[in-house]
C-alpha positions as a printed Julia matrix, in Angstrom:
488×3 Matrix{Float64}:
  98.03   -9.57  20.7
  98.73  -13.04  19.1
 101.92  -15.01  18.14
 104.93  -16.24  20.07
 104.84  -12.18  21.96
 101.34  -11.97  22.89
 100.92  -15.3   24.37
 103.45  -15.15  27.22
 102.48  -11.41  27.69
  98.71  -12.73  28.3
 100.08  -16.13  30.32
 101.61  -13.12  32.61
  98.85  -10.85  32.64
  96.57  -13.88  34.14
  99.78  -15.29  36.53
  99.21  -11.58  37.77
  96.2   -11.61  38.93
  95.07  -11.35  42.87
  93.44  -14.06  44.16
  89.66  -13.99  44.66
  88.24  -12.19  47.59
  91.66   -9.81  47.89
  90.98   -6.12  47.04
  90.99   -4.41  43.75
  93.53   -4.87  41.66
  95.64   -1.35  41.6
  97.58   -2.23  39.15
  94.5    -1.65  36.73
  93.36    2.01  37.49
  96.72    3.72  35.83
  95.64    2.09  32.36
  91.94    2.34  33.16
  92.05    6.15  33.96
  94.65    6.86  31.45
  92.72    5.72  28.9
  89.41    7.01  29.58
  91.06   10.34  29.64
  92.12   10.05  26.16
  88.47   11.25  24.72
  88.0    14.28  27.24
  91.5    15.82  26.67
  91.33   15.29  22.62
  87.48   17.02  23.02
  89.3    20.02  24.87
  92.7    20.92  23.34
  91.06   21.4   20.02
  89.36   24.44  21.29
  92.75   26.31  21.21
  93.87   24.7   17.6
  90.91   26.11  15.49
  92.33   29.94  15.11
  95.25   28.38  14.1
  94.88   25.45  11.73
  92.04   27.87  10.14
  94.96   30.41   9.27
  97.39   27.55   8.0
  94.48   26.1    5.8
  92.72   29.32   5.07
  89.84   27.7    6.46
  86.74   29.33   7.71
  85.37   28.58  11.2
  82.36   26.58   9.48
  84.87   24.2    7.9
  87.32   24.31  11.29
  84.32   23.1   12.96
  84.19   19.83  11.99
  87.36   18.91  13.65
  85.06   19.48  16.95
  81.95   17.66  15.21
  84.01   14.42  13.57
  85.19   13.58  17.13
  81.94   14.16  18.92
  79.94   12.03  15.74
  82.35    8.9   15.69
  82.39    9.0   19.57
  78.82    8.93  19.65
  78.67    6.19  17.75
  81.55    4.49  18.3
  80.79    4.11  22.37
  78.61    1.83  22.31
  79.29   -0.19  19.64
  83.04   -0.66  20.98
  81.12   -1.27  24.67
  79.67   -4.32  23.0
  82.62   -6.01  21.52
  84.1    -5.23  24.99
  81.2    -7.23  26.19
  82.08  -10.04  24.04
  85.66  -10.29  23.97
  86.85   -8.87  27.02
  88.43   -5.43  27.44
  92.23   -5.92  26.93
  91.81   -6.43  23.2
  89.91   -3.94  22.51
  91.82   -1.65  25.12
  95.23   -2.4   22.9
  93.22   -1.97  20.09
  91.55    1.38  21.02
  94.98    3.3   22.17
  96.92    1.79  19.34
  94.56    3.51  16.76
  94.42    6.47  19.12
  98.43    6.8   17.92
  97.59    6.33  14.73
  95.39    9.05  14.49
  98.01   11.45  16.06
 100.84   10.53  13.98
  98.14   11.0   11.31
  97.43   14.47  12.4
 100.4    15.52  12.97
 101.08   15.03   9.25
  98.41   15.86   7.68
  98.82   18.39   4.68
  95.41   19.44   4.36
  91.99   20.11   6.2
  89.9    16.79   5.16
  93.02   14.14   6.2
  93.29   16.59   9.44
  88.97   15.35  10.07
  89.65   12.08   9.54
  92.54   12.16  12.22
  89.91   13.1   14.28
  87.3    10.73  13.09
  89.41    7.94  14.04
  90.81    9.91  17.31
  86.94    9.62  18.27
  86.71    5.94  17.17
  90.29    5.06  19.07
  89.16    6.68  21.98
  86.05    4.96  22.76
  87.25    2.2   23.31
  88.92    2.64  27.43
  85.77    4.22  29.49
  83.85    1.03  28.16
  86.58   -1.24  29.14
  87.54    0.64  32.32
  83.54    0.14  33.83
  83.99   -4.0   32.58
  87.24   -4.08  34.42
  85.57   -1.97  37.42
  83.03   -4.71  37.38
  84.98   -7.8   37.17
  86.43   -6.71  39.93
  83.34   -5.94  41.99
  82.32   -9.25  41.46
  85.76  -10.73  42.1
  86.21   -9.09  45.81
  82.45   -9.18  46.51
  82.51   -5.7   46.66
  78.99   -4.23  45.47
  80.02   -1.09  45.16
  83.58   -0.02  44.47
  82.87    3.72  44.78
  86.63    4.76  45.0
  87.48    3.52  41.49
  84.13    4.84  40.44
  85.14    8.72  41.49
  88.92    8.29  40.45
  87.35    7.83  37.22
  85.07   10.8   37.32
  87.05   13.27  39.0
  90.04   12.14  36.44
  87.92   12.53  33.11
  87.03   16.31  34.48
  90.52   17.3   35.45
  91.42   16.81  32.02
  88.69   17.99  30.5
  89.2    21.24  32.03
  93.15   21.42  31.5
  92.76   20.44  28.32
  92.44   24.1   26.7
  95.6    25.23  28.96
  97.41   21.94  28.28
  96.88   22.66  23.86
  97.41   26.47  24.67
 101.08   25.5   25.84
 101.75   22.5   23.1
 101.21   24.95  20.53
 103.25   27.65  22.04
 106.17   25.0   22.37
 105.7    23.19  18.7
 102.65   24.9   16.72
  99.23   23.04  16.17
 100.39   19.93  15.04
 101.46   19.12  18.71
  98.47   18.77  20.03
  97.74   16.08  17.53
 101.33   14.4   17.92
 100.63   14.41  21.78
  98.5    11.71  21.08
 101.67    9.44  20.08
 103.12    9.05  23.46
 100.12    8.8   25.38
  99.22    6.12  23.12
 102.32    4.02  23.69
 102.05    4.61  27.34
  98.52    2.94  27.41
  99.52    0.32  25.39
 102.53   -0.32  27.71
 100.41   -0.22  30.43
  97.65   -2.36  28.96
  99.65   -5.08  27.89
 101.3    -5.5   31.18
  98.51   -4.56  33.67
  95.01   -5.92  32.17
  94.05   -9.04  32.39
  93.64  -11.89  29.36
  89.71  -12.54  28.77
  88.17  -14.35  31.44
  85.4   -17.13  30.63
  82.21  -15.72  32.41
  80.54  -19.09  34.54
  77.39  -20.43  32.88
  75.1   -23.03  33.83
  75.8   -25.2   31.09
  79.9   -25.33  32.44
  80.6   -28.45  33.37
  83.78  -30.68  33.56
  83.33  -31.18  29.53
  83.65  -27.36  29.04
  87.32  -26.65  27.59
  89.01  -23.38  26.9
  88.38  -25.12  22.61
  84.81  -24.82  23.19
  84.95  -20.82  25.01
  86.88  -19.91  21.76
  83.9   -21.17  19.35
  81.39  -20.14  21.03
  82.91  -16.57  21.63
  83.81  -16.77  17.61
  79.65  -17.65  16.7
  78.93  -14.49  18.51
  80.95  -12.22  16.61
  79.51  -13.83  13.69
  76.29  -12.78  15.4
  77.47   -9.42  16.32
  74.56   -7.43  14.66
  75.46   -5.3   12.2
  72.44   -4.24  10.57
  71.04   -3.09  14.02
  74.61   -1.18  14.23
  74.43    0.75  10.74
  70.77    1.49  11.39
  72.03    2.83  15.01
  74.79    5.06  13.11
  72.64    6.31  10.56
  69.69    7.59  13.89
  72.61    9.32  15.74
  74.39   10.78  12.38
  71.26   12.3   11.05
  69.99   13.51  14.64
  73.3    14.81  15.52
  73.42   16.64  12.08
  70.32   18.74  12.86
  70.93   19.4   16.44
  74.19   20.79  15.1
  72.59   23.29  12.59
  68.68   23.08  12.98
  67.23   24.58   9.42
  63.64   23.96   8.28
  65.65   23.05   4.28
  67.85   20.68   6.5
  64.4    18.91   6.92
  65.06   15.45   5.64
  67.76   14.58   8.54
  65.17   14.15  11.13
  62.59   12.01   8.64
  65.88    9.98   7.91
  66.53    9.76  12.01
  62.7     8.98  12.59
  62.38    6.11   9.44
  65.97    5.0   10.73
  64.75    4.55  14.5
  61.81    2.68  13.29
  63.88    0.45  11.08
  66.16    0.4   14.35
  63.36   -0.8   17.15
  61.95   -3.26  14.31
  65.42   -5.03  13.84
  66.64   -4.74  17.7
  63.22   -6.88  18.09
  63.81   -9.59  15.47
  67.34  -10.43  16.03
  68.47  -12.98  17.62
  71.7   -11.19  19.17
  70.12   -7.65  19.23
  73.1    -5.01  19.55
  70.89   -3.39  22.09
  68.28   -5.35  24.15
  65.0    -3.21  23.79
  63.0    -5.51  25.56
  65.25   -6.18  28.32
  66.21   -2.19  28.28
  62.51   -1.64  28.29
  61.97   -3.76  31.26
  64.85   -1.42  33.14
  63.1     1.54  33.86
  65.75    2.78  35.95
  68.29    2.53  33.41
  66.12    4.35  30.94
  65.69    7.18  33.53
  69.34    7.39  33.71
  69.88    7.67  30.26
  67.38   10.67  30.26
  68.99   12.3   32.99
  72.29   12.16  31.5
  71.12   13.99  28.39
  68.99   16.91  30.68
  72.02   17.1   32.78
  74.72   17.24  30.38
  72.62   19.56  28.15
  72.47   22.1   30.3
  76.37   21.72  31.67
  77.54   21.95  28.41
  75.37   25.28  27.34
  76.52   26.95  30.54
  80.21   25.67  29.67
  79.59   26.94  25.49
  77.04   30.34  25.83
  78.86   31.71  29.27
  81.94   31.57  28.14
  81.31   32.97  25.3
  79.42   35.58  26.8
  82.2    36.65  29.34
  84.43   37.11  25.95
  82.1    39.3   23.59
  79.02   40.69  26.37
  81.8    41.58  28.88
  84.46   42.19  26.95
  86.76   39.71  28.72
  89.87   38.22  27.06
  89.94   34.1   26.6
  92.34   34.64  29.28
  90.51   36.45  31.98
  87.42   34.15  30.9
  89.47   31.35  31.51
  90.16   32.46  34.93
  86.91   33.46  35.55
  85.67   29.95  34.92
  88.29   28.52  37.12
  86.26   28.05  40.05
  84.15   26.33  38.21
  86.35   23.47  37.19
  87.83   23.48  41.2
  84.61   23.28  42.63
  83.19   20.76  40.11
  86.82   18.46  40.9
  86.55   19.29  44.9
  82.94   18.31  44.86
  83.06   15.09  43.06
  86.2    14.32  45.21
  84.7    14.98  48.43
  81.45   12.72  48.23
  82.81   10.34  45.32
  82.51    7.54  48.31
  78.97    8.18  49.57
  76.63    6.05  48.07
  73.87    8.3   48.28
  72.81    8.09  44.38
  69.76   10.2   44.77
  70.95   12.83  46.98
  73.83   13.69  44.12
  71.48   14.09  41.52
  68.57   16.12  43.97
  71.49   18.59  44.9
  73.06   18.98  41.5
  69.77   19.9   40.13
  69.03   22.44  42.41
  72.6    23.46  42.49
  71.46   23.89  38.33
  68.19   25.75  38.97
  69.94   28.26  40.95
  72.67   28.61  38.48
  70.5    29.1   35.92
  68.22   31.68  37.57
  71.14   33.99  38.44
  72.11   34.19  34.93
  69.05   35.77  34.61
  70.58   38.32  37.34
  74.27   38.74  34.96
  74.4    41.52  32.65
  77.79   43.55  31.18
  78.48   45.35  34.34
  78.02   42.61  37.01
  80.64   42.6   39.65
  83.15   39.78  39.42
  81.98   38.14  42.56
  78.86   37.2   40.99
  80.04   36.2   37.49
  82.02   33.9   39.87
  79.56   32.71  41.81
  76.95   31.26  39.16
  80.23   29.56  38.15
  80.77   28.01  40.98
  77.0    27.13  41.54
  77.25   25.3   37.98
  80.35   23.59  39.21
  78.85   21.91  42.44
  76.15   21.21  40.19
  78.31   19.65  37.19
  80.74   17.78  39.6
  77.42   16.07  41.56
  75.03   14.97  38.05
  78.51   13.24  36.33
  79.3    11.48  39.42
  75.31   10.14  40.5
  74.55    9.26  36.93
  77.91    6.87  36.3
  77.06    5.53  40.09
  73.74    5.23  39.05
  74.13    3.14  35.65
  76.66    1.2   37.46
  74.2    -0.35  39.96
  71.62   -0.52  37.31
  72.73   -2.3   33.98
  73.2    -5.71  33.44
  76.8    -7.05  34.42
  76.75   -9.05  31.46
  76.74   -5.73  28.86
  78.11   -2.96  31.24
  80.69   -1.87  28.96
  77.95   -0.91  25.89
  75.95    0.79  29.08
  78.41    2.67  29.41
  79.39    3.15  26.31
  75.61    4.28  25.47
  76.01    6.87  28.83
  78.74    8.47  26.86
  76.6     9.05  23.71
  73.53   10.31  25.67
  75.83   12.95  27.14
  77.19   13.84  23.54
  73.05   14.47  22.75
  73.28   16.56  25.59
  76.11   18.2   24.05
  74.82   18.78  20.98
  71.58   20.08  22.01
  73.6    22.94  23.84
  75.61   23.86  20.63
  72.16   24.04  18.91
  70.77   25.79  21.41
  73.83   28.55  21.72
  73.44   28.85  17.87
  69.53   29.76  17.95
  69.99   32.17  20.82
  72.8    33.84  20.04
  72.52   34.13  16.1
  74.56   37.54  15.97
  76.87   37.3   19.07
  76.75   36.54  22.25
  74.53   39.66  24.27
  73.21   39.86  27.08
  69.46   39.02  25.9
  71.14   36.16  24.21
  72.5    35.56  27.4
  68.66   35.56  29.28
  67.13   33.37  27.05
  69.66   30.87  27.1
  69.72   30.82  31.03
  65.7    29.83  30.18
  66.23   27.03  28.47
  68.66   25.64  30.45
  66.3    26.51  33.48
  63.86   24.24  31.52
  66.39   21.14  30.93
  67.4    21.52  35.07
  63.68   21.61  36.22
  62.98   18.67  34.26
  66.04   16.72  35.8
  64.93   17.63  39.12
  61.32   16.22  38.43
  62.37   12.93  37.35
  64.76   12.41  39.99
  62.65   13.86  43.0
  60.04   11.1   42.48
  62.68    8.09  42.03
  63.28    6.47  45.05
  65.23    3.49  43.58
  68.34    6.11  43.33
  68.49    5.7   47.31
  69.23    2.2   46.96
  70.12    1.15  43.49
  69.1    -2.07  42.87
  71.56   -4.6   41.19
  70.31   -6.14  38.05
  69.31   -9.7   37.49
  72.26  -11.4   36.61
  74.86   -9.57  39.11
């Protein structure tokens, strides 16, 4: 925001804020956690949508899928990109910027006449969207270091247990916008949400905020912030960017639909994170820090977690419910009921111990919690009583509720203060890997429907993804006390 409008609104943003050493700011979380939930609910009401804007476009469910693939690709991309500029120029601008597109898109949607305008609603849904859970961890940080408060663990679970409330709702929440107004509504939802954040955000979050530096002295003026903040967007590497976008395009791509004539995706993602690792090295504002991310082994295990973890939530969440509707013969509406326990237990779970700090002790639980979720699916077959298809589902909920929570805490504690927001923004796209390694996975294993053998050999690979999470956080005893990183 710039002009005669945006300068008092940002003179009255910063008039606003607390003084230092008071507690966090409250009037932040409502745009903070409205915004972050814009991605989740967008990745879950489409579910509903695809029967339907298939029939109005006589499109088949390989073309419908894309509007699930163009918001998972540009989010994937766009996370940690958008996490650096918040990095560089503070979060409200690219908060405003984020939500306002976010509209866009909807309005966009809601128009669209045909299939291809209707994916690039969602493409720039994805991009829109990315730009709040980036923001929201800078804003959860500048205030840490505000109040002196290491470890703001309230804010931290608000945020968790908010982006899985609406990530389960979301399907229920489309279901009834399309009763009430037909597809297009759950696009056009998007419309008031997005002026709501951008209400919010221009009177809640605070104007950019100078970061101290040992070369401030009384010389330093706001003048000289503005150039030097200007020379490192001129910086801002964009070669190291497009070589990022073409790794995570081309991987993504396979993982999607693995076929051996599909073979040139992962030579492009291999040549493409060689060109990547060469340029990171070389430049003089790398877009991601491989040396200093090198250095952070703890960050890098975190990163790996969040893809074993998230790979074998989201093929539970993808090949069981699918299951329940063609092995058992359930309706989506009895599934969906059968999975509520699930989503309860996962919100009730990460509400409960959102405050202990006990990093390690999430992520040892919620992996075991995952092990034994996965070995009685081994147990399910078509005529199962209910009580245990709604147990494993509740197993894979303590399980789900516990890895989200200990892996944000977790990169939290452990990237630098300076760059949180593309950490984050980076956590995000690991757990979209995760993601898309489950949709591969459900494709290989259940190539004709989902059956009960299917069923088995899925449980086995996620057995394989939960063992492995368990064995590289059983060993790590920096989770019991996460370190801060230089700089904090």
């Amino acid at each position: 925001m710039t002009g005669p409008v945006g300068r008092p609104a940002r003179l009255a943003a910063r008039r606003r804020q607390p003084a230092p050493g008071s507690g966090f700011n409250r009037r932040l979380i409502a745009p903070m956690v409205l915004g972050s939930v814009l991605n989740p609910i967008n990745s879950s009401m489409i579910a509903v949508a695809l029967v339907p804007v298939g029939a109005a476009f006589g499109a088949p469910p390989a073309e419908t899928a894309w509007l699930v693939t163009a918001l998972y690709l540009a989010t994937a991309v766009g996370q940690p990109v958008i996490g650096r500029l918040v990095d560089t120029h503070g979060p409200r601008r690219l908060y405003l910027a984020g939500t306002a597109l976010v509209g866009l898109a909807g309005l966009l949607g809601a128009l669209a006449p045909s299939l291809g305008l209707l994916i690039a609603a969602r493409v720039l849904l994805g991009l829109g969207t990315s730009a709040a859970y980036p923001a929201a961890m800078h804003l959860t940080r500048s205030e840490a270091e505000r109040t002196g408060e290491s470890s703001p663990t309230g804010v931290l679970t608000v945020l968790a247990v908010a982006n899985q409330t609406v990530a389960v709702v979301g399907p229920t929440l489309g279901g009834l916008l399309i009763g009430a107004g037909g597809w297009r509504t759950v696009f056009a939802v998007n419309v008031p949400l997005s002026l709501a954040c951008l209400a919010l955000g221009a009177a809640r979050l605070p104007a950019a905020e100078r970061r101290p530096d040992r070369s401030d002295g009384p010389g330093r003026t706001d003048r000289t912030d503005r150039t030097e903040r200007t020379e490192r967007t001129e910086r801002l590497d964009h070669a190291g960017i497009a070589l990022f976008a073409v790794l995570l395009l081309a991987l993504m791509l396979f993982l999607m639909k693995p076929d051996p004539a599909r073979w040139y995706l992962p030579v492009l993602a291999v040549l493409a994170a060689v060109g990547f690792a060469v340029r990171e090295r070389r430049a003089r504002t790398p877009f991601i820090d491989l040396r200093s991310l090198a250095g952070n082994r703890p960050l890098i295990a975190t990163y790996l977690r969040q893809v074993l973890g998230y790979t074998a939530v989201y093929a539970f969440l993808y090949g069981y419910t699918q299951w329940l509707e063609e092995g058992r013969g359930l309706s989506a509406a009895t599934a969906g009921l059968v999975l509520l326990p699930l989503s309860l237990t996962a919100l009730t779970v990460a509400g409960v111990t959102g405050r202990r700090p006990a990093v390690r002790g999430k992520l040892l639980v919620g992996s075991a919690c995952q092990i034994a979720a996965c070995a009685v699916l081994l147990l399910v077959h078509a005529s199962s009583p209910g009580t245990l298809l709604i147990g494993v589902g509740v197993l894979a909920g303590i399980s789900q509720g516990l890895i989200g929570l200990g892996t944000q805490t977790a990169l939290y504690h452990q990237a630098d203060p300076a760059t949180i927001a593309s950490a984050a923004g980076l956590l995000r796209t690991f757990m979209y890997l995760g993601a898309m390694a489950a949709s591969a996975a459900n494709a290989a294993f259940f190539p004709h429907g989902a059956t009960t053998g299917g069923l088995h050999r899925l449980a086995l690979f996620m057995l394989g993804s939960a063992a492995l999470l368990l064995l590289l956080t059983l060993p790590d005893r920096s989770l019991s006390r996460p370190a801060e990183p230089e700089g904090s």
